[in-house]
C-alpha positions in Angstrom: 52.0 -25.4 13.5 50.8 -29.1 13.5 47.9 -28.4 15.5 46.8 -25.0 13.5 46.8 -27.0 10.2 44.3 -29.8 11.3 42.0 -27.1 12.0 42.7 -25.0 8.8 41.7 -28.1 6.5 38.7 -29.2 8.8 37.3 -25.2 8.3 37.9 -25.4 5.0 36.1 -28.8 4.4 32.9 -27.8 6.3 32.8 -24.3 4.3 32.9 -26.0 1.3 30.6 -28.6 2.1 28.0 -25.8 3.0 28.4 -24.6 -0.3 28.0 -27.8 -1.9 24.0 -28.2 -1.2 23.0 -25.0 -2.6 25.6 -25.9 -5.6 23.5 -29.8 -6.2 20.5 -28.0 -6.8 19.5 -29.3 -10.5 16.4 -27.1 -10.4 16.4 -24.6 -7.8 13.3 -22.5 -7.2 12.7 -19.3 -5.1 10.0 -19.2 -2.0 9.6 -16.1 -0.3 8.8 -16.4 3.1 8.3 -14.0 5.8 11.2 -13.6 8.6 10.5 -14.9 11.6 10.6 -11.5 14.2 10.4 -9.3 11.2 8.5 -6.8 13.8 12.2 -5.7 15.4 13.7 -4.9 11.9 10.9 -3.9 9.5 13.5 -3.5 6.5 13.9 -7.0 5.9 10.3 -8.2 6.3 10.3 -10.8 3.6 13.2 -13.4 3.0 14.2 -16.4 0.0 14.4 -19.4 0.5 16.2 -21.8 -2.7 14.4 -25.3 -3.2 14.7 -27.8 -5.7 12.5 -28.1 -8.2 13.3 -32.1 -9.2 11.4 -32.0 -12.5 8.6 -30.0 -11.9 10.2 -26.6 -12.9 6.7 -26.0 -14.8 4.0 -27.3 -12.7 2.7 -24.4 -10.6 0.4 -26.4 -8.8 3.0 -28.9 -7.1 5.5 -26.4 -6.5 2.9 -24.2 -4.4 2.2 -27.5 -2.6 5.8 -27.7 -1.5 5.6 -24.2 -0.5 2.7 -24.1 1.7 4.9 -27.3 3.1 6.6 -23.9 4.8 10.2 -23.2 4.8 13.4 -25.3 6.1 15.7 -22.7 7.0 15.7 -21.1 10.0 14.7 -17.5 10.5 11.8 -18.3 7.5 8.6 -18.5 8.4 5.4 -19.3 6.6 3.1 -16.6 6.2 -0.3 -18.5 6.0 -2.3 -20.4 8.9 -1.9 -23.8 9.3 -4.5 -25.6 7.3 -4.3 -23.1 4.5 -5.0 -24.6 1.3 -4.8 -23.3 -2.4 -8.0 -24.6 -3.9 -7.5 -23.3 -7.5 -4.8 -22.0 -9.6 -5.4 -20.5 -12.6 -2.6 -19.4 -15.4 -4.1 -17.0 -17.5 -2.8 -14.3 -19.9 -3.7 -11.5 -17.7 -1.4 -13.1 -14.9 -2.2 -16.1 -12.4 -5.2 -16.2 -9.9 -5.2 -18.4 -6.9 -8.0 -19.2 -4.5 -7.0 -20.1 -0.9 -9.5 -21.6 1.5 -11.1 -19.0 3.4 -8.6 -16.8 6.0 -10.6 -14.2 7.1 -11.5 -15.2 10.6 -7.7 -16.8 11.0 -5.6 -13.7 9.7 -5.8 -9.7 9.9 -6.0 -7.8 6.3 -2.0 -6.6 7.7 -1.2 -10.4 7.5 -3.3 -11.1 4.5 -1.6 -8.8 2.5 1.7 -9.9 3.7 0.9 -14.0 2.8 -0.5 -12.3 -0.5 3.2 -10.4 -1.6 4.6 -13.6 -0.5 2.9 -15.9 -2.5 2.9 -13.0 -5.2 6.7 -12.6 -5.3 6.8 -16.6 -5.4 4.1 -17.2 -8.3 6.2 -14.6 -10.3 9.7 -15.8 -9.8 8.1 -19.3 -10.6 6.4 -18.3 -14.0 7.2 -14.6 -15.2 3.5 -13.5 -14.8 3.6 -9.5 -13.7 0.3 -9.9 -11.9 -0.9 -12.2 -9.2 -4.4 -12.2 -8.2 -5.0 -13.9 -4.9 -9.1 -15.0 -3.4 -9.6 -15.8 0.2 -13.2 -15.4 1.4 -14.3 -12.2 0.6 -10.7 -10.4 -0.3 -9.2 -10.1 -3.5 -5.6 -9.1 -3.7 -4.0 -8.1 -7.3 -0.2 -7.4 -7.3 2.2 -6.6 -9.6 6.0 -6.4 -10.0 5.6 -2.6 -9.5 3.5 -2.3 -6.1 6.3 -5.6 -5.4 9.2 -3.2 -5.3 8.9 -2.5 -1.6 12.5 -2.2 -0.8 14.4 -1.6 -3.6 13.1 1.8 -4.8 11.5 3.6 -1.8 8.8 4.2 -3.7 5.6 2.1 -3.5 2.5 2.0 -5.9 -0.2 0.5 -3.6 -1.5 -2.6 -4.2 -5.2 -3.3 -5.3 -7.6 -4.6 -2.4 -11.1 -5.8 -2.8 -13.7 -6.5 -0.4 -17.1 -7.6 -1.3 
């Protein structure tokens, strides 16, 4: 019994020490990332990851910069190239528009649209906004909470692609 309850306190102090960080979070903030290997198990394509906002709760623009700074945890990955930058964000009425640096010769219109319900699902948690417009070269990507609701409801209204 001496030697069990050593081990019974140490478990208990590293589970509640892993709890902890995700507890000290003054500001947290939601990133959606793609899974890394998502291709063996395509029900859980997208995953969260919680970061800390440390003041800057309302400034869109620095938060995006810590999330192209790609994720921490394992099993996240980022969804855009290396290199990617977001060259404008606009807040609008109508919903939020982004312009990336041009992606067309580094990612597939699969992996475009992916990086776009990513950044989409983030922008919204972020601010509220229903609708996320995203610009890279010549594609344009609007989505909305609705055409968002990939695995919830089974049923998907497809989002809006443009290409000029």
């Amino acid at each position: 019994m001496k030697r069990i309850l050593p081990l019974i306190l140490a478990a208990l102090v590293f589970v509640s020490g892993c709890n902890l960080s995700a507890e000290r979070m003054k500001e947290p903030v939601t990133f959606y990332y793609v899974r890394s290997g998502f291709a063996a198990d395509m029900s859980q394509v997208i995953g969260t990851e919680q970061r800390e906002a440390s003041g800057h709760r309302g400034d869109l623009s620095y938060l995006l910069a810590l999330y192209l700074m790609g994720p921490s945890q394992e099993g996240l990955a980022t969804p855009l190239p290396k290199g990617t930058r977001i060259v404008l964000v606009e807040e609008k009425a109508s919903g939020i528009q982004l312009k990336l640096s041009d992606t067309e010769e580094t990612m597939t219109d699969a992996e475009f649209s992916l990086a776009c319900a990513c950044l989409s699902l983030t922008c919204m948690d972020l601010t509220g906004a229903e609708r996320v417009t995203i610009l890279s070269g010549n594609r344009t990507v609007t989505m909305t909470r609705e055409n968002l609701e990939l695995y919830d409801s089974g049923s998907t209204a497809a989002a809006t692609e443009e290409t000029k």
